[in-house]
C-alpha positions in Angstrom: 0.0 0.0 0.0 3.1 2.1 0.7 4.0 1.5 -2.7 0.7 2.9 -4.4 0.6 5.8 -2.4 4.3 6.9 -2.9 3.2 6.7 -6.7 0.4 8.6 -6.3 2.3 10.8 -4.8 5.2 11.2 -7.2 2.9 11.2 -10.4 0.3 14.1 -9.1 3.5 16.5 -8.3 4.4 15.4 -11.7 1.1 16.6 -13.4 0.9 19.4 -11.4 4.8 20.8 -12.0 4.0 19.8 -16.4 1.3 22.4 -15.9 3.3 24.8 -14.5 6.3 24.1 -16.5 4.0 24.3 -19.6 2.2 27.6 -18.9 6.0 29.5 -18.5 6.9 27.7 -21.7 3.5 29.1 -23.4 4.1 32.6 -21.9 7.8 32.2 -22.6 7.3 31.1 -26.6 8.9 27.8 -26.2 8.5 24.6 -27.3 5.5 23.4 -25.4 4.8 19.7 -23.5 2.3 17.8 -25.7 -1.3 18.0 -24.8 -1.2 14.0 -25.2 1.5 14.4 -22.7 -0.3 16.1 -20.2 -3.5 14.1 -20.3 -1.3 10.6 -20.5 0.0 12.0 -16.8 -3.5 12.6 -16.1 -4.5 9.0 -17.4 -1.8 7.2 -15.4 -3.5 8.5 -12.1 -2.3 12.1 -11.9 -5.7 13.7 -12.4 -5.8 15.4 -9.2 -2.2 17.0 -9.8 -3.3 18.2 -13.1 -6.7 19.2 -12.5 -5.1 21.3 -10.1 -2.2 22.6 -11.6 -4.3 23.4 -14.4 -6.9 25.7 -12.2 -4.4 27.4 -10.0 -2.2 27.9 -13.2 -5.0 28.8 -15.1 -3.6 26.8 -18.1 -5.6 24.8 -20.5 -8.9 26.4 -18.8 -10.2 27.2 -22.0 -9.5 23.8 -24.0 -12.6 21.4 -23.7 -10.8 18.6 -24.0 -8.8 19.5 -20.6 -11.8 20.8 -18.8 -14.3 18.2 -19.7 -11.5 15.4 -20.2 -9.2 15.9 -16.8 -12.2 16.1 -14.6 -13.6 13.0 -16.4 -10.7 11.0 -15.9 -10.5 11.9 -12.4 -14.1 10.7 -12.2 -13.7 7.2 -13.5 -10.5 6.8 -11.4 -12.6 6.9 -8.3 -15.0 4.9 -9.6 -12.1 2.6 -10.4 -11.0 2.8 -6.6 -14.3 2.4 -5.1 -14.8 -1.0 -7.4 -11.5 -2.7 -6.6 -12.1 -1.5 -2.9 -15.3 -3.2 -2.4 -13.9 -6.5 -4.9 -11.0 -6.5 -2.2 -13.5 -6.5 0.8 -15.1 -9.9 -0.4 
């Protein structure tokens, strides 16, 4: 359990630091992080990092497929939780 939540840990900093690193390299002109990047972070179980990164940032707040798709991920993750939680209690 240690395990998951060290990597829980480690890959929501990482979605929230690609947001921030993104929006200087936006307002900087430089090459940017991929979208498919950022919502592969998100996908991998970083959706909290992002989602907040992305908010407190406020980068990506106007792309649909960040504020519809983070939030939506982040949805069926708990879902995902709450499913294997209640297989494990059998």
């Amino acid at each position: 359990m240690k395990l998951l939540y060290s990597y829980l840990l480690i890959i929501n900093a990482a979605g929230f630091l690609l947001m921030l690193v993104d929006k200087w390299k936006a307002k900087k002109n430089r090459w940017r992080i991929r979208e498919s990047t950022l919502l592969i972070v998100a996908a991998l179980g970083g959706s909290v990092g992002s989602l907040a990164g992305m908010y407190l940032f406020r980068h990506k707040t106007l792309h649909l497929k960040f504020t519809v798709g983070i939030p939506l991920i982040l949805a069926a993750q708990c879902i995902a939780a709450v499913l294997i939680m209640a297989l494990a209690a059998k």
